[in-house]
N, CA, C and O atoms as a DFTB+ gen file, in Angstrom:
264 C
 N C O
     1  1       0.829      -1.189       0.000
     2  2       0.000       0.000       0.000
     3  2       0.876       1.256       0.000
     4  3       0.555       2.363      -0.430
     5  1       1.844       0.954       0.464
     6  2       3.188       2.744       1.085
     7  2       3.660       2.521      -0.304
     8  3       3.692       3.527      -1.014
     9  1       4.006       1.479      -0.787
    10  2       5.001       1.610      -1.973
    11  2       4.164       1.826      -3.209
    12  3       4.595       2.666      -3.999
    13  1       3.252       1.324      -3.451
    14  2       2.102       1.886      -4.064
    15  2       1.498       3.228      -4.108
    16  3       1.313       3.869      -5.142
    17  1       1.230       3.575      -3.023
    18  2       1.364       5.234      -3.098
    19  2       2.271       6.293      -3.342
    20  3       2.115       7.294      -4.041
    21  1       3.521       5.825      -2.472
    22  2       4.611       6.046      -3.152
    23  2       5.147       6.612      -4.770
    24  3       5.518       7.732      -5.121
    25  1       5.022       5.449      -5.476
    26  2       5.361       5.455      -7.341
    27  2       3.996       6.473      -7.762
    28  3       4.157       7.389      -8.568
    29  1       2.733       6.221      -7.165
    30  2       2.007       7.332      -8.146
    31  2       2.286       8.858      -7.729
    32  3       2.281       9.849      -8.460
    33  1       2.523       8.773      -6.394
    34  2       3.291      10.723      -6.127
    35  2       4.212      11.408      -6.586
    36  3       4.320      12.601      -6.870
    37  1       5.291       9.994      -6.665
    38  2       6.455      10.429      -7.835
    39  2       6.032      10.540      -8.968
    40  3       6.566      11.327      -9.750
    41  1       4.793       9.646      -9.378
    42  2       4.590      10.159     -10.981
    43  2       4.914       8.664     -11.694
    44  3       4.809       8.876     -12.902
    45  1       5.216       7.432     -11.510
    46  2       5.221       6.770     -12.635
    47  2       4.440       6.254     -12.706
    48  3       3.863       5.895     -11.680
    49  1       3.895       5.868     -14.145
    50  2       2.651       5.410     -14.850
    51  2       2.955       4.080     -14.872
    52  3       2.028       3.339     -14.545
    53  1       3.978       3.575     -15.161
    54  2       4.173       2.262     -15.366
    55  2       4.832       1.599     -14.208
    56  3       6.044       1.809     -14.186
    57  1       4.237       0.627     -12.936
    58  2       5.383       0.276     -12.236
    59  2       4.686      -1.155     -11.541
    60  3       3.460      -1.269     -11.541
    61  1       5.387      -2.014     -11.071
    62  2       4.869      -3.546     -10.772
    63  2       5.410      -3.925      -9.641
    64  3       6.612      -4.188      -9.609
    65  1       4.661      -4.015      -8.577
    66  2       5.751      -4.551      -7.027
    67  2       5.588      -6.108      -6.747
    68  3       4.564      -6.788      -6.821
    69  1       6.827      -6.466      -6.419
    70  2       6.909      -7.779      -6.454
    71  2       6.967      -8.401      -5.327
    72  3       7.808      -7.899      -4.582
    73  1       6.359      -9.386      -4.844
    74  2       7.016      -9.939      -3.258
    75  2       8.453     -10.719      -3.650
    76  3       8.727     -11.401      -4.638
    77  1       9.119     -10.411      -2.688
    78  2      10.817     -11.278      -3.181
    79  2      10.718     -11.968      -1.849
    80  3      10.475     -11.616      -0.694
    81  1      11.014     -13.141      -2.495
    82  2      10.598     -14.468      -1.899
    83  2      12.221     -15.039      -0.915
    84  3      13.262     -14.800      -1.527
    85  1      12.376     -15.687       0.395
    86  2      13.031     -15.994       0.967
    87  2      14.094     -16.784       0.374
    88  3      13.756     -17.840      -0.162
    89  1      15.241     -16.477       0.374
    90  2      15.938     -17.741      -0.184
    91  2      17.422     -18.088       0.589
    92  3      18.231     -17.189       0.816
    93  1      17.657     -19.444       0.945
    94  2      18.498     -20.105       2.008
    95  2      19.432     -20.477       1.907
    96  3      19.993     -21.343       2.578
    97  1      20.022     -19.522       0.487
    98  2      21.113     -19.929      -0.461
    99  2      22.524     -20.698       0.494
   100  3      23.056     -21.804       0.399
   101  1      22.759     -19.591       1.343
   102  2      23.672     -19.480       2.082
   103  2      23.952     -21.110       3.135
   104  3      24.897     -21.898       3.133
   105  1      22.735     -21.090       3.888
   106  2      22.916     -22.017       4.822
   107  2      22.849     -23.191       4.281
   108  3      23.344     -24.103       4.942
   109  1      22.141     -23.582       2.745
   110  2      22.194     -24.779       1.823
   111  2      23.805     -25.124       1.478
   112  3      24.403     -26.191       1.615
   113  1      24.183     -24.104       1.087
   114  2      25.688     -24.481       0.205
   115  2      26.772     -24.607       1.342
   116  3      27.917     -24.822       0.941
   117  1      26.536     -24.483       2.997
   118  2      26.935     -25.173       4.219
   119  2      26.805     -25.891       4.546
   120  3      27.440     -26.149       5.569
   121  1      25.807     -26.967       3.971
   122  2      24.969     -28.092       4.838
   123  2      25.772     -29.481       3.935
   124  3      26.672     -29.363       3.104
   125  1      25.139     -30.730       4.392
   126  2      25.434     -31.670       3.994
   127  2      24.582     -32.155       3.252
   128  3      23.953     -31.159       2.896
   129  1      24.064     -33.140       2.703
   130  2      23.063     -33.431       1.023
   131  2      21.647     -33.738       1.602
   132  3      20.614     -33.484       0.982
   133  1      21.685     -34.302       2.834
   134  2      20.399     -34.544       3.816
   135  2      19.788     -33.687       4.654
   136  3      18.661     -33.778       5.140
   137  1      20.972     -32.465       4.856
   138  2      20.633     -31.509       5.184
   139  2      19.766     -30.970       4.427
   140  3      18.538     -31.041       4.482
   141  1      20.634     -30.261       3.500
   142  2      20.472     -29.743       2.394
   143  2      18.707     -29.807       1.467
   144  3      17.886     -28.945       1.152
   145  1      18.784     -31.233       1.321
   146  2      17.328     -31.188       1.260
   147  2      16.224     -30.949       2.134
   148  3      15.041     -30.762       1.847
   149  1      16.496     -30.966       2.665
   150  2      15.449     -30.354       4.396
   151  2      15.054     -28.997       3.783
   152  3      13.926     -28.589       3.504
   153  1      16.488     -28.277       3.613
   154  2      16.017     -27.187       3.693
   155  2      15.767     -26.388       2.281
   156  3      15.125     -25.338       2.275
   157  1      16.221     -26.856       1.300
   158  2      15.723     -27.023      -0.144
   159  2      13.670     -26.788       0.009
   160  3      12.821     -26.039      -0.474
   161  1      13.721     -28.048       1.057
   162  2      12.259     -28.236       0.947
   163  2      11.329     -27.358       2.015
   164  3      10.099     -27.297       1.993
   165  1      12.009     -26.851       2.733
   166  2      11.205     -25.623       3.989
   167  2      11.483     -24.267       3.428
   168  3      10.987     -23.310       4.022
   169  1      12.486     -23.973       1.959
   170  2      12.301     -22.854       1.765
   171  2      11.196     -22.876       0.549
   172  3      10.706     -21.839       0.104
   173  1      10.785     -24.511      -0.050
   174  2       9.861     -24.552      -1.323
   175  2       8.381     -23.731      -0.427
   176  3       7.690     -22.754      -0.718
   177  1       8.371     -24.704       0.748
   178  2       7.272     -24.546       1.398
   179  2       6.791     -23.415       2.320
   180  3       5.697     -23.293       2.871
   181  1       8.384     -22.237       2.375
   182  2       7.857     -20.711       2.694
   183  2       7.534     -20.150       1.951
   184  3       6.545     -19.441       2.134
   185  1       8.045     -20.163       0.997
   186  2       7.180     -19.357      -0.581
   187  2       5.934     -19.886      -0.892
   188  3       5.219     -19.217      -1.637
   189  1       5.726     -20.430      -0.677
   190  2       4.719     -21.161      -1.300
   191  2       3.207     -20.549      -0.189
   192  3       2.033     -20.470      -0.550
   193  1       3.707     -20.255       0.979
   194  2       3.192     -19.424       2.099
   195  2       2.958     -18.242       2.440
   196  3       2.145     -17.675       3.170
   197  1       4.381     -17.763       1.354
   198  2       4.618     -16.309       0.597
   199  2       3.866     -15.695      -0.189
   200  3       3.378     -14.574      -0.048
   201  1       3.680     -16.937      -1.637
   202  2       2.532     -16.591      -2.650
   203  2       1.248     -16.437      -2.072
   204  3       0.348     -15.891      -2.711
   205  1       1.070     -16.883      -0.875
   206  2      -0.898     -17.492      -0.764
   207  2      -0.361     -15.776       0.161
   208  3      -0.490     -14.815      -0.597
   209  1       0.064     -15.475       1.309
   210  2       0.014     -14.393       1.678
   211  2       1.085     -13.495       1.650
   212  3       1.845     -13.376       2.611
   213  1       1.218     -12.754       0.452
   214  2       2.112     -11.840       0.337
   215  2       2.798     -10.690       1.178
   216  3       3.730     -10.014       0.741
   217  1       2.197     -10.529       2.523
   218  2       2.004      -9.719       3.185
   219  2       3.261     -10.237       4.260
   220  3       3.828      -9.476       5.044
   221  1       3.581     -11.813       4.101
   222  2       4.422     -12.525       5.087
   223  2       5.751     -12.442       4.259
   224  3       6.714     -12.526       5.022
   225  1       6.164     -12.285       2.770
   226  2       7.090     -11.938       2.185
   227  2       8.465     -11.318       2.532
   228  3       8.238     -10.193       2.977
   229  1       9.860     -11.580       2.519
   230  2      11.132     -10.918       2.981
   231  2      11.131      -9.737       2.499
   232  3      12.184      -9.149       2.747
   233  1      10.185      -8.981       1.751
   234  2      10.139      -7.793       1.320
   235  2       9.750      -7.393      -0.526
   236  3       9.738      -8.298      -1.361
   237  1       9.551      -6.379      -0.783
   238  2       8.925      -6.286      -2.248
   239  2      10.461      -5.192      -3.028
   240  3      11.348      -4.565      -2.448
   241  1      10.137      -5.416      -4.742
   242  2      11.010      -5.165      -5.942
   243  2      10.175      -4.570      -5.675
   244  3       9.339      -4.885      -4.828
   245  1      10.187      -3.369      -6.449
   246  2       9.398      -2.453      -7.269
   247  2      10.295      -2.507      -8.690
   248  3      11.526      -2.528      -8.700
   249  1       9.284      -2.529     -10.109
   250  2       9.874      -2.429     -11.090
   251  2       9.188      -1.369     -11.679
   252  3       7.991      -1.435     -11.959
   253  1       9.923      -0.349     -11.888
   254  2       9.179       1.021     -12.402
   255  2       9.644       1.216     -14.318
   256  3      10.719       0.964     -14.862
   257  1       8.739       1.588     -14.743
   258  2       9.733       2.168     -16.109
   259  2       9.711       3.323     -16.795
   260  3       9.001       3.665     -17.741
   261  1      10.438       3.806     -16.302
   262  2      10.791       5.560     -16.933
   263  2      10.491       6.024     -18.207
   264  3      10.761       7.183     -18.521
């Protein structure tokens, strides 16, 4: 809603906000292969928690175009 209001005060006509989705890059490419899939599969299943409520999201893109 802020970032949304936001882009039309500045003025752009064209702009798309995105939820950017959690990702466990880090603690995966530490882990071991059993690990690893654990958590492969608890970050499928936060996004996926992400998409249904966007509002729980690590934060939003805005893609504007000038």
């Amino acid at each position: 809603k802020t970032l949304h209001a936001l882009c039309i005060k500045n003025g752009f006509k064209k702009f798309k906000i995105i939820p950017y989705n959690v990702k466990f890059s880090e603690m995966y490419l530490k882990s071991s292969r059993v690990t690893g899939f654990f958590i492969l599969l608890l970050e499928k299943i936060i996004n996926i928690g992400e998409n249904i409520f966007p509002m729980l999201s690590g934060g939003y893109i805005v893609k504007v175009e000038l």
